[in-house]
C-alpha positions in Angstrom: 17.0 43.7 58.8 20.1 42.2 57.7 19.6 43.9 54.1 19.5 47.6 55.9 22.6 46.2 57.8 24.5 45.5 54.7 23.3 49.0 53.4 24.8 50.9 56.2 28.0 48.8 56.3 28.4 49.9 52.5 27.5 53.6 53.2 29.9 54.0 56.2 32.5 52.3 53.7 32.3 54.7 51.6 32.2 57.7 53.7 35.7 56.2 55.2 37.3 56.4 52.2 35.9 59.9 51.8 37.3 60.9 54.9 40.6 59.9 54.3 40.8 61.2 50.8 39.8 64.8 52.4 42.2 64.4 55.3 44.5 63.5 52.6 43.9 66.9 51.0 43.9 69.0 54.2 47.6 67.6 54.8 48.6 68.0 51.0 47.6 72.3 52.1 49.9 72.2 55.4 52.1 71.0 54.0 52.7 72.5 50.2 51.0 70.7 47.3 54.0 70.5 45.3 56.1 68.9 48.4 53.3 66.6 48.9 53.2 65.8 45.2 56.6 64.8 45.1 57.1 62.8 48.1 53.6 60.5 47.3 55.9 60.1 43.8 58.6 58.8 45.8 56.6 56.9 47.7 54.9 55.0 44.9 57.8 55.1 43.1 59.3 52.8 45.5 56.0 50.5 46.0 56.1 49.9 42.1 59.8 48.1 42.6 58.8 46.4 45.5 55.8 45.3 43.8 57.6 43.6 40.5 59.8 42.3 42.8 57.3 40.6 45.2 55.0 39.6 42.1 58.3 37.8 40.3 58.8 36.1 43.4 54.9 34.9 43.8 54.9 33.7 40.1 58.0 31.6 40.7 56.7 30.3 43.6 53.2 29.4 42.3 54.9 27.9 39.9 56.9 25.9 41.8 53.4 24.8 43.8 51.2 24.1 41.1 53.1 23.4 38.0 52.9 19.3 39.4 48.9 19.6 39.5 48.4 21.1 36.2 48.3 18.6 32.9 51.6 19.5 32.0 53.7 17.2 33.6 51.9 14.1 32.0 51.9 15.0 28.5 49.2 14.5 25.9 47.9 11.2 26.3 47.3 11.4 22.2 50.3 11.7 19.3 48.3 14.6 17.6 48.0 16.5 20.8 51.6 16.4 21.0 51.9 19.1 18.4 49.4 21.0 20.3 51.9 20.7 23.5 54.8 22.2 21.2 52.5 25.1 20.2 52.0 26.3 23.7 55.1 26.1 24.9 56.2 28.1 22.0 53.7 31.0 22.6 54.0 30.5 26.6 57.9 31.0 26.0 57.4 33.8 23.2 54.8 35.9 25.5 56.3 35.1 28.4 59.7 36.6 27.6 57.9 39.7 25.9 56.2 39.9 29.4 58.6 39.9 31.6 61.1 42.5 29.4 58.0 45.2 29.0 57.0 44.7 32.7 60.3 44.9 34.3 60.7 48.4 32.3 57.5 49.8 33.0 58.4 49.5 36.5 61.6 50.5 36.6 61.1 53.7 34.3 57.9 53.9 36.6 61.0 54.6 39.3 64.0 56.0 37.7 61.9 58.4 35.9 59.7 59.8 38.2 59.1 63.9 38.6 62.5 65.8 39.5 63.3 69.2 39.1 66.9 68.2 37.8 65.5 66.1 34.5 63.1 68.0 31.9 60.6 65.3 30.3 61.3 64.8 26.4 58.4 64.9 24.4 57.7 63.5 20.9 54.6 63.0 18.8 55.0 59.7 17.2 58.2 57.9 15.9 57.5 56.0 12.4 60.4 53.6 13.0 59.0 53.0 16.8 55.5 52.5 15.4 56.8 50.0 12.3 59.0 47.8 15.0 56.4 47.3 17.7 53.3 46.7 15.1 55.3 44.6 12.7 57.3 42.8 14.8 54.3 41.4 17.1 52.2 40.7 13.6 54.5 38.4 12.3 54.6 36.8 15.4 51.6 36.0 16.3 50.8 35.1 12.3 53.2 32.4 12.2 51.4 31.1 15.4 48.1 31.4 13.8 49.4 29.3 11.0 50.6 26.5 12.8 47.8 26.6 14.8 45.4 26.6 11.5 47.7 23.5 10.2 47.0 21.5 13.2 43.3 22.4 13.0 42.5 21.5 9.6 44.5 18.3 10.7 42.4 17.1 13.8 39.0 18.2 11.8 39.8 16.6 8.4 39.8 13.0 6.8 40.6 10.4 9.6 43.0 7.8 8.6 40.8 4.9 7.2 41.4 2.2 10.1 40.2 4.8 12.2 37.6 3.5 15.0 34.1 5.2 14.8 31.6 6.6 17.6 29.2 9.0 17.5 29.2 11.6 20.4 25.3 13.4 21.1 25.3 16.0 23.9 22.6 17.1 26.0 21.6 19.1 28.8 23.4 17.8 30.7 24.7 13.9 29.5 26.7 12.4 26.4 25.5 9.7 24.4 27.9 7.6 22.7 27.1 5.3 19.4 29.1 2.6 17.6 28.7 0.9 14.6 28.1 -2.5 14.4 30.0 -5.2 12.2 28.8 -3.8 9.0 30.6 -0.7 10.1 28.1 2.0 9.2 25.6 4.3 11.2 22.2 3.9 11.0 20.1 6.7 9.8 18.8 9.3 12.5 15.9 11.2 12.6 15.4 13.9 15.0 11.4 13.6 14.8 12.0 10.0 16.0 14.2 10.9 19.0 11.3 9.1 21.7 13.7 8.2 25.2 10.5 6.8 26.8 10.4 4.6 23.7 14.6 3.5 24.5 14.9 5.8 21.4 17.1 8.9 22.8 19.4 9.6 19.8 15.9 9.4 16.8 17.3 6.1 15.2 15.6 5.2 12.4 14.6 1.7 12.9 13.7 1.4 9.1 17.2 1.5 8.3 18.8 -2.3 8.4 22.3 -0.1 9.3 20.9 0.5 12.7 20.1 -2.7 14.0 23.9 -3.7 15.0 24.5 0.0 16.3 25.7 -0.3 20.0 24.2 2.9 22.5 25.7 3.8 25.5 26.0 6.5 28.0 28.6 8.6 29.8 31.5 6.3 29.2 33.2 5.9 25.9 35.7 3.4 25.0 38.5 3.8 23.3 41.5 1.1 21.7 44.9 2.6 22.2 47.6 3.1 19.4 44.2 3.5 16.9 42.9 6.2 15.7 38.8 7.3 17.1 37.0 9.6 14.6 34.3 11.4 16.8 30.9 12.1 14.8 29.9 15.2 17.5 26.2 16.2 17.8 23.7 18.0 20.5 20.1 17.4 20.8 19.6 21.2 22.5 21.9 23.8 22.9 25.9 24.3 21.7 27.9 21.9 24.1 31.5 21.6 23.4 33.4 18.2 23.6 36.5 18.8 26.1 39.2 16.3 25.9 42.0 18.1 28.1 44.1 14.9 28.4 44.2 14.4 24.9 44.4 18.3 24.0 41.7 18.5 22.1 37.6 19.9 21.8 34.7 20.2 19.1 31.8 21.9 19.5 28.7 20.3 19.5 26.4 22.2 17.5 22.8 21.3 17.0 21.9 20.5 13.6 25.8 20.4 12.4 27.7 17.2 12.9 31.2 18.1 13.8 34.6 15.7 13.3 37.3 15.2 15.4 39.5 12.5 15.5 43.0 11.6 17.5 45.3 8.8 18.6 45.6 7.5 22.5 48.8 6.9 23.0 48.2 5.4 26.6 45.7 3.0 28.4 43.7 4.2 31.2 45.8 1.5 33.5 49.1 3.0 32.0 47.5 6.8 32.9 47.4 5.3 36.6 50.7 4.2 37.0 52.1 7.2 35.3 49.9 9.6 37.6 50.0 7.6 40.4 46.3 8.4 41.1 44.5 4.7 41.2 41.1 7.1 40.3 42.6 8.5 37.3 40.0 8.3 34.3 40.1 10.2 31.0 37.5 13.2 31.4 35.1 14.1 28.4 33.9 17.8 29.8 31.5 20.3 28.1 33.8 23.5 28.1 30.8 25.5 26.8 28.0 26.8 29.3 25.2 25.3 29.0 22.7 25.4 31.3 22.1 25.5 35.5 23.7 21.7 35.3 26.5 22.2 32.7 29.3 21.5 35.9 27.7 18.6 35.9 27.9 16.9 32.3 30.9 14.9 32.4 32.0 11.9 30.4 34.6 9.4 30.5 36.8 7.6 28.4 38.2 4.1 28.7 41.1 3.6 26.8 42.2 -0.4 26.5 43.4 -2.5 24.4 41.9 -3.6 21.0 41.3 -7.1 22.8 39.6 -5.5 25.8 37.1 -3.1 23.6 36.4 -6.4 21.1 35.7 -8.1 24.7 33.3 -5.5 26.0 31.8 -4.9 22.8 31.0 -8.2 22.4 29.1 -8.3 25.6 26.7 -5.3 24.9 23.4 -5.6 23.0 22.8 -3.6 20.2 19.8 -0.7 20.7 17.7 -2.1 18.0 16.9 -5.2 20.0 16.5 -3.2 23.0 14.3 -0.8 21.9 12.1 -4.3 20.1 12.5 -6.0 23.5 8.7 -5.6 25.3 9.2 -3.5 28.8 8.7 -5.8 32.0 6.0 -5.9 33.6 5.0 -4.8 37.0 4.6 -7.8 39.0 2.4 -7.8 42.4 1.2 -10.4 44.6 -1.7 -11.2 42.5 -1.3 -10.6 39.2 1.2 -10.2 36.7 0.0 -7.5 34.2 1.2 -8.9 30.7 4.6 -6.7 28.7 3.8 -4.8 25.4 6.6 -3.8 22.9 7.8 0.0 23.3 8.5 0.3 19.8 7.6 -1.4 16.3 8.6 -1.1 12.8 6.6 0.4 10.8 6.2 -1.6 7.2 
């Protein structure tokens, strides 16, 4: 019932707006076509200036609103996505001025030039000059952009400076995983055939591999040591996810089967980020800014930037995933009985 409702709401809709586009016609015939023609020109003519003037007025004043909530005001929270700031207030300033001179003309011309019998309409086919200033002009533009843009690319996705800290980054529908290296420094080898979470093996660590038996595992938060630069290793276990980093400015895809790189400097603690926000909640987000599935609003990461004592405090205190996975699962325990642990993983020899 409420379908067949909706049905014949839509119908009578649409038969309105019929009926007033053939009233609209029946009046256009009393009264002359070519007076009627004319005065809708007017008309319009008039709404087009009111419009750019009303819509100039709602952008400053959405502005004026919202410019406080956006990201803006508290600057990148890294030193490379400072440069990243620069670039988009260059192209926001660049577009924007090209915006605002080409829309304030088309609406004026829209009025001063509408139909009149005392102005005949020039025509002209094409105008090489005309053509070479409005194609060049906007190419060279937007090429230098592309160029900076391309330098600070290659930048953010090339070598990381030696002392950088290291932490691998797995998506999946829909967490993150996050790995460290132990003292030695180095990953253990992974394995996608061994990824087993029932077996506390999630990320397919190869537990042959002496390199992984430091390796520290975590999940959805990620710490961070401020003032030193964090390489991210970026994987996913099932579909394209993309690393989102919008305090810091910057994003990686996660591609499965292609590690990715990214790496950046936090310039502020997340204590620092509260006091400068004035939001006692504030946390660094890690979003996945590529759809991924029914949950993907859901897959959200943080990041806990601290000091290089703090993150040697709290990495001290965590044990590394080899000697989990080795550690036998607890038992059940009842009244009775207690039914005796077995390992979840071994070694094979």
């Amino acid at each position: 019932m409420t379908d067949f409702f909706l049905i014949a709401i839509v119908a009578m809709i649409f038969l309105l707006i019929f009926q007033i586009a053939k009233a609209s016609e029946y009046v256009s015939v009393l009264k002359g076509e070519e007076k009627s023609r004319k005065q809708t020109n007017r008309i319009n003519g008039f709404l087009l200036v009111a419009f750019l003037i009303l819509g100039l007025i709602g952008v400053w004043w959405c502005n004026h609103l919202f410019y406080g909530k956006t990201l803006f005001p508290q600057g990148s929270a890294s030193i490379e996505g400072e440069s990243i700031d620069t670039m988009m207030w260059i192209t926001i300033a660049v577009t924007g001025v090209v915006f605002l001179i080409t829309q304030v003309l088309l609406f004026w011309f829209s009025f001063k030039y509408q139909e009149s019998d005392k102005r005949k309409a020039y025509y002209f086919t094409h105008n090489h000059k005309l053509e070479l200033l409005w194609t060049g002009v906007p190419a060279i533009v937007l090429t230098v952009l592309v160029v900076f843009g391309l330098k600070y690319w290659f930048k953010f996705t090339g070598d990381a400076p030696r002392d950088s800290q290291l932490v691998e980054v797995t998506g999946h529908q829909f967490d993150w995983e996050f790995r460290y290296p132990g003292k030695d420094g180095v990953f253990g080898k992974k394995n996608f055939k061994l990824t087993k979470p029932e077996a506390r093996n999630p990320l397919g660590v190869d537990w042959t591999d002496a390199a992984s038996h430091d390796d520290i595992h975590v999940q959805k938060v990620m710490h961070a040591v401020v003032g030193k630069p964090i390489k991210m290793v970026i994987y996913s276990q099932d579909v394209i996810h993309d690393v989102g980093l919008p305090h810091f400015r910057m994003k990686m895809d996660a591609v499965p089967g292609i590690p990715t790189t990214l790496w950046f400097t936090p310039k502020w603690t997340t204590k620092e980020m509260k006091v400068r926000t004035g939001n006692p909640n504030f946390v660094y987000e890690i979003a996945c800014d590529q759809l991924c599935g029914k949950n993907h609003f859901s897959m959200r990461g943080e990041i806990i930037v601290e000091s290089q004592q703090e993150f040697d405090k709290w990495l001290a205190g965590e044990k590394p995933e080899y000697e989990k996975a080795m550690t036998p699962a607890e038992a059940p325990k009842t009244d009775s009985t207690v039914t005796e642990a077995k390992p979840v993983a071994s070694i094979t020899q």
